[in-house]
C-alpha positions in Angstrom: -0.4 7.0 -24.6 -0.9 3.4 -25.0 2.5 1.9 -25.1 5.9 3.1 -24.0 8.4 5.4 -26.2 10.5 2.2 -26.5 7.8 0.0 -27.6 7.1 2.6 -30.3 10.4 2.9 -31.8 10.7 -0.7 -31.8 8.2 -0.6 -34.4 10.2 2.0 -36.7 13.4 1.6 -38.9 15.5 3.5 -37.3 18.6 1.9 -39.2 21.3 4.2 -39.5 20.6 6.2 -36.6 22.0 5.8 -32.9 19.4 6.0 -30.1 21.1 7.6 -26.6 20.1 6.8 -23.1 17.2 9.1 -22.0 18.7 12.8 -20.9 17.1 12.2 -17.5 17.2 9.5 -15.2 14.9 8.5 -11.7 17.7 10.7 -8.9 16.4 13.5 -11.3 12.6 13.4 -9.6 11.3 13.5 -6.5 11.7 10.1 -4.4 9.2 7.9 -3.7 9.2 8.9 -0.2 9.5 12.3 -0.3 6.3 12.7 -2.4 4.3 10.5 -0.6 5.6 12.7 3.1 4.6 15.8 1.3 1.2 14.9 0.2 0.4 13.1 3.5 1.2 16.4 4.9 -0.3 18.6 2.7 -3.4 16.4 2.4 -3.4 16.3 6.2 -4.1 19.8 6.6 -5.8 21.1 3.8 -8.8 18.8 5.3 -8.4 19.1 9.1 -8.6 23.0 7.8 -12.1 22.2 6.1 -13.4 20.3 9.4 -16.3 21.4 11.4 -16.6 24.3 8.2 -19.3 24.9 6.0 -17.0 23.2 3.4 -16.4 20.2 4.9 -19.4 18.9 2.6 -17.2 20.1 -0.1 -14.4 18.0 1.1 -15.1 15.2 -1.6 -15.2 17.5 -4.9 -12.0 19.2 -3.3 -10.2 15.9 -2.4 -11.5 14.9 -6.4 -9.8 17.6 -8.1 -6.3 17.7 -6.1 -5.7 14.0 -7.3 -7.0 15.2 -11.2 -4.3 17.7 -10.6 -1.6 15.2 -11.1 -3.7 13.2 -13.6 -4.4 16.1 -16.0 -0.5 17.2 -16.0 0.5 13.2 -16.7 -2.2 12.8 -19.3 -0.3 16.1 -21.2 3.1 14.8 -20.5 1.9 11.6 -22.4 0.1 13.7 -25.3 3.9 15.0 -25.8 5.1 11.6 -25.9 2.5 10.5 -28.7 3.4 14.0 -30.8 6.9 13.4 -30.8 6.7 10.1 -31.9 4.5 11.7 -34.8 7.8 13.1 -35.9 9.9 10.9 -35.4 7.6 9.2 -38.0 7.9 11.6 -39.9 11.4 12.1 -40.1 12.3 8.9 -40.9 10.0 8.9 -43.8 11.6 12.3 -45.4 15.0 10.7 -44.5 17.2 12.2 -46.8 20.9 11.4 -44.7 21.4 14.6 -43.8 23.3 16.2 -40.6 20.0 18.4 -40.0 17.7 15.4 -40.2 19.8 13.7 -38.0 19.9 16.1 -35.1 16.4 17.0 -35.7 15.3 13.0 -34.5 17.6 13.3 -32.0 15.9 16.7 -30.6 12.6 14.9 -30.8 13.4 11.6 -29.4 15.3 13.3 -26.2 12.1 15.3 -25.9 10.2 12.5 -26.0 12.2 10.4 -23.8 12.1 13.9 -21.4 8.1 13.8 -21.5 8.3 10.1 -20.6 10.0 10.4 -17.9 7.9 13.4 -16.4 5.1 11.3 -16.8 5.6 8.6 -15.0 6.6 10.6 -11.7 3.5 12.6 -12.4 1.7 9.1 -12.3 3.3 8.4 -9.1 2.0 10.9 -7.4 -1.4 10.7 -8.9 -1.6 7.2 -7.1 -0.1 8.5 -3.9 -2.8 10.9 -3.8 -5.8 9.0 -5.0 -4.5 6.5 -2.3 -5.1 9.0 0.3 -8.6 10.3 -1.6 -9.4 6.6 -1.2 -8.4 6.5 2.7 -10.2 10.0 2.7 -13.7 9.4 1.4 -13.5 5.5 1.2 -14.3 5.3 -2.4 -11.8 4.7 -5.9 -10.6 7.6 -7.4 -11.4 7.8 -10.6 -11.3 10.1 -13.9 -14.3 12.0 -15.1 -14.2 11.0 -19.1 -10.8 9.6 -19.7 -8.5 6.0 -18.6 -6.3 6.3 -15.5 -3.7 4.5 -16.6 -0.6 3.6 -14.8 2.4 2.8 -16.4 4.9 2.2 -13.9 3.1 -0.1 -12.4 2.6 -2.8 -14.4 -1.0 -1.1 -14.7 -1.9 -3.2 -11.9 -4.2 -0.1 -10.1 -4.9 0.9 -13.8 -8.8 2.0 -14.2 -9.5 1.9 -18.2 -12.4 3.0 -19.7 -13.8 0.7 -22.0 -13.6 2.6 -25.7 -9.9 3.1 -24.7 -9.7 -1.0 -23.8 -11.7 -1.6 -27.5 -9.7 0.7 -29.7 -6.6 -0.7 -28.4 -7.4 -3.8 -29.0 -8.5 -3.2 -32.5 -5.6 -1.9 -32.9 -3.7 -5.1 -31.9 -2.7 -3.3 -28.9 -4.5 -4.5 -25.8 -1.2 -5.6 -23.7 -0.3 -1.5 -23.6 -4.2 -0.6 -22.9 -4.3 -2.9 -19.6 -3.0 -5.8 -17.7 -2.9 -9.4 -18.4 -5.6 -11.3 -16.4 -9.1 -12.8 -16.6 -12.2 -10.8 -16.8 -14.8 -10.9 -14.4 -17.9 -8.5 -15.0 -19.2 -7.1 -11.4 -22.9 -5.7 -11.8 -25.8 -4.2 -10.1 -28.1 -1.3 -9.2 -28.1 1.7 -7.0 -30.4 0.6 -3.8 -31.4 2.3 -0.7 -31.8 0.8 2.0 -33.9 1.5 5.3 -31.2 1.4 8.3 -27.5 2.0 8.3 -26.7 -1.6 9.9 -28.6 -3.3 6.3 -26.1 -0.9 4.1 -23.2 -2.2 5.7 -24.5 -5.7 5.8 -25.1 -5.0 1.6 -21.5 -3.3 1.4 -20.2 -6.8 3.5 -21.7 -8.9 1.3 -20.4 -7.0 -1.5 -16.8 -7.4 -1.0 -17.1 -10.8 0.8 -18.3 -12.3 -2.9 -15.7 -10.2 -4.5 -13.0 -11.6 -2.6 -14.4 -15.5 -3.2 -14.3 -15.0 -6.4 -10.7 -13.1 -6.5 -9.4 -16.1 -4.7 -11.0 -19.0 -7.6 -9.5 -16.3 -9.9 -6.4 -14.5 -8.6 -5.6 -12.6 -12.0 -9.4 -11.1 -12.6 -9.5 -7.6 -13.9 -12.5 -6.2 -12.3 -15.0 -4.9 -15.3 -17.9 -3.0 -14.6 -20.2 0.0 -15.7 -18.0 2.5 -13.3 -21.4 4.2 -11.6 -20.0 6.3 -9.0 -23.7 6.5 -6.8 -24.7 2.9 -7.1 -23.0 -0.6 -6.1 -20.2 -0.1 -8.7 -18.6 2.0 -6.6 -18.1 -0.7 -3.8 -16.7 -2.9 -6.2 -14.3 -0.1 -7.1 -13.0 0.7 -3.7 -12.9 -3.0 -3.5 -10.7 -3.5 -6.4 -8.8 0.0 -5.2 -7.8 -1.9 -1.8 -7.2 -5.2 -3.1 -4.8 -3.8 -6.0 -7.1 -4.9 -8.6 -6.8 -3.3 -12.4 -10.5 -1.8 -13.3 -12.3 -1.9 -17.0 -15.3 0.5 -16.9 -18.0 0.6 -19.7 -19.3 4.3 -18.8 -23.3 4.3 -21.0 -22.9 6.0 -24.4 -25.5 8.0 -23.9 -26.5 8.8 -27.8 -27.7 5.3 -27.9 -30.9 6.3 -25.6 -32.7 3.1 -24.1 -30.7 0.8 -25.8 -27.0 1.9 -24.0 -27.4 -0.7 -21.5 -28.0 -3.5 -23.6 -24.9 -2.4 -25.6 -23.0 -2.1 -22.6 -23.7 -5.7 -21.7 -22.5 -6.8 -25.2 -19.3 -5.2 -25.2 -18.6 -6.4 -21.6 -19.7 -10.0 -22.8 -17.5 -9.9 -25.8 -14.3 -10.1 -23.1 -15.1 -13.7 -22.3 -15.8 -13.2 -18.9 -14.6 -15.9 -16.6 -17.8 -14.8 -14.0 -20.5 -12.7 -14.0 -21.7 -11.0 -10.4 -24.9 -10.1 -10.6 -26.3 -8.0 -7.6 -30.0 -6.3 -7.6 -30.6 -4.2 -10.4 -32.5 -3.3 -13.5 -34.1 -5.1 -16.3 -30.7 -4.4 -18.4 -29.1 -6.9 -15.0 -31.5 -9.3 -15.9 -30.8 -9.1 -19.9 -27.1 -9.3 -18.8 -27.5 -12.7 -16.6 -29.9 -14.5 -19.3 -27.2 -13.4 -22.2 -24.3 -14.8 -19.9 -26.1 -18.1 -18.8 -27.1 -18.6 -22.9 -23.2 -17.8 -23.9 -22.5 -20.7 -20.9 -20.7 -17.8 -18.4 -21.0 -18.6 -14.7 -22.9 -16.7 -12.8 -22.3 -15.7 -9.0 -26.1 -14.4 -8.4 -26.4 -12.4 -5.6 -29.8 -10.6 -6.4 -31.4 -11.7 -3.2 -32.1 -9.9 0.1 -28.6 -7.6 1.2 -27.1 -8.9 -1.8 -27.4 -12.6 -0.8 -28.0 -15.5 -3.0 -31.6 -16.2 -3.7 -31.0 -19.8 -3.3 -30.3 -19.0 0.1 -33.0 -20.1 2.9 -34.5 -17.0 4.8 -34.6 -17.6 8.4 -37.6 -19.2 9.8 -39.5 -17.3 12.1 -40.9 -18.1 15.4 -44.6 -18.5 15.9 
């Protein structure tokens, strides 16, 4: 669901009929703090248990699928939302005055305003949990083919995929789909690298240029191709720690060896206020000649450990 129950029946004539408060208020769900003591325990001891175990390589995919737990259950809570809305729709269209019709919208819009509700705690605990899968395994949590979007937050941890960002926008209804704020593409390649101390010093240089930019642009929404093996996912956990809202272009893969240069057109067409470039492919290098040519600043970091190119290597001594 894109936009809230309210939003949606501010959109319908509902003259003549009298809309209640929602059935079922916040004292009616589990507090804040009680959810997130629970899960801190239960996450506590479900993976001390898998420790030293032939599972604890495991631990990831396990950690994974008790946050899509909660995700799963809030993304059905919203697909009752968008149904009852359906017939609310539809009521009012066959609106004939009657006593049935009547309580019939009411049924559906209590039920609606019921699923709501349910949904939002559900959210609440899917960010409690992917906070700890984040403190966990160091990495964003996100869905495998849908949005994770948060609406009682303000969307402000929100990690969209991209079709969902495009048809809601289409749809004149980009507001719902994400947060207000500036675009800034993040992009690069998945590198190896010889010795753990030049990974880190990669990973440092990473979220040092992540947080320059963040600070010339304090209301960026973070938008890259949401790889979860390459450098997108330190920009993820990046943007996960920093409260940053995400907008991943996954590759549609029925477009064969042309995905990626479709990718980099759709994340062009934001109007990016920056484009980071780290090392990567020739679809990077497309993507950093399309941006200079649309007059897009680029912060290019495609040099050694993800350092500028411009950058003077250090002389050595003879």
């Amino acid at each position: 669901m894109q936009t809230s129950f309210a939003e949606q029946l501010a959109g319908l004539d509902l003259s003549g009929f009298t809309i209640g408060p929602p059935p079922v208020t916040q004292t009616d769900f589990p507090c804040a703090e009680a959810v997130a003591q629970t899960l801190e325990g239960v996450w506590s001891d479900l993976f001390a248990l898998f420790s030293d175990t032939a599972l604890e390589a495991d631990a990831e995919d396990l950690g994974w699928g008790l946050v899509n737990l909660f995700h799963r259950a809030a993304e059905r809570k919203s697909a009752s939302v968008d149904r009852a809305t359906d017939e609310v729709r539809a009521l009012i269209a066959s609106n004939d005055g009657s006593e049935i019709l009547t309580h019939e919208l009411e049924t559906q819009i209590e039920r609606a305003q019921c699923a709501e509700a349910s949904m939002l705690a559900l959210e609440e605990m899917r960010e409690f949990a992917a906070a700890l899968y984040m403190n966990e395994f160091g990495s964003s949590w996100k869905p495998v083919s849908s949005s994770r979007f948060n609406h009682g937050a303000m969307l402000t941890s929100a990690v969209v995929q991209g079709r969902d960002f495009l048809r809601a926008r289409s749809a004149s209804k980009k507001r719902a789909a994400m947060p207000e704020g500036t675009p800034v593409i993040f992009a690069g390649g998945r590198s190896r690298f010889p010795t753990d101390d030049e990974a880190k010093s990669f990973a440092t240089n990473v979220w040092a240029t992540l947080d320059k930019v963040h600070g010339t642009v304090p209301d960026m929404v973070l938008v890259h191709g949401g790889d979860t093996k390459g450098v997108d996912r330190l920009a993820a956990s990046w943007a996960e720690r920093r409260g940053i809202a995400q907008l991943t272009f996954a590759l549609d893969r029925r477009l064969g060896a042309r995905a990626g240069f479709k990718r980099n057109e759709q994340m062009l067409s934001l109007d990016p206020r920056y484009v980071v470039a780290f090392p990567g492919n020739g679809v990077l290098e497309r993507l950093v000649i399309d941006a200079k040519a649309a007059r897009v600043t680029v912060v290019d970091r495609r040099g050694p450990l993800g350092t500028s190119p411009k950058a003077k290597a250090p002389s050595s001594r003879q």
